[in-house]
N, C-alpha and C positions, 0 to 999 in steps of 0.2 A: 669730687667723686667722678669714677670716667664711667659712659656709659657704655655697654654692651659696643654699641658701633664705635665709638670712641678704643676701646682697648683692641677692636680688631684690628682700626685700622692702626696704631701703635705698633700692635705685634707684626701685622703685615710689612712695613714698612723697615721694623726694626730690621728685621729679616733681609729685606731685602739689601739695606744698607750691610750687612754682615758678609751678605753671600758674596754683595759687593768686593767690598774689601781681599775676601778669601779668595777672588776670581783673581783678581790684578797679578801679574807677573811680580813674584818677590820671591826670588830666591830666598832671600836673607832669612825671610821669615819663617820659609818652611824646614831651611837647614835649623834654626834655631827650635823650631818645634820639636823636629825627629831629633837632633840630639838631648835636646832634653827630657823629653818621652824615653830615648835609649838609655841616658842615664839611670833616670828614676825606676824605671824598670829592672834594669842592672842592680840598683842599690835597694830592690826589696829582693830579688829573687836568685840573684848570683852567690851562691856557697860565701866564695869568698868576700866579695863584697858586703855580705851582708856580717858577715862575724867582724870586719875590721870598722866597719861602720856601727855594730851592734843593733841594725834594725831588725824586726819581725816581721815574714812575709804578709801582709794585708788579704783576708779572705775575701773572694769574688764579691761580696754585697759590699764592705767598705772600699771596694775600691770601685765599684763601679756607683758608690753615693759620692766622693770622694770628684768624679768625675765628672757626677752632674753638676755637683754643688761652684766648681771651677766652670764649667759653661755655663750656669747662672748668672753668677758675677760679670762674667762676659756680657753675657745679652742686659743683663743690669745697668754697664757703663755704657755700653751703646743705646740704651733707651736715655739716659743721661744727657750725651752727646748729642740724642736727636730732638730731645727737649730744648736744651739751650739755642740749638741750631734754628728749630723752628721744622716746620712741613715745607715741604720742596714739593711736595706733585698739589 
C-alpha cells in the first residue's frame, strides 16, 4: 500500500519523466500525433467521412472521457516504466 508521501512523490516524478519526454526534440512524434488527432477527428465529424466509414459523431462528454481515459493509460505505462526503472533523484 503507498502512503500519502509515497504516491506524491510517484505522481511528481511520473510527471516529470512525461514532461520529460514530450520536451525532447521529436518531430516524428508530434507529426504522428497531429495526424492522427486530424484523422480521428475527420472520421467523427466530416460529412463525408463519416457516412463512408458509418461512424456517429461522439457528444462533447464521451469524447472528452474518451480522452482522459487515453492519458490515463499513458501516465499508467509511465508509472510502470518508472517502477521497473527504479527512482533516479
Amino acid at each position: 500500500m503507498l502512503t500519502p508521501a509515497t504516491a506524491l512523490y510517484w505522481a511528481v516524478t511520473a510527471k516529470v519523466v512525461l514532461v520529460g519526454t514530450l520536451r525532447t526534440p521529436n518531430r516524428t512524434l508530434w507529426a504522428v500525433l497531429g495526424l492522427a488527432s486530424a484523422l480521428l477527428l475527420a472520421a467523427l465529424y466530416v460529412p463525408w467521412a463519416v457516412a463512408v466509414l458509418r461512424f456517429a459523431p461522439l457528444p462533447l462528454h464521451e469524447l472528452a472521457a474518451a480522452c482522459g481515459l487515453g492519458l490515463l493509460s499513458v501516465l499508467w505505462f509511465e508509472g510502470i516504466k518508472w517502477a521497473r526503472r527504479g527512482p533516479s533523484i
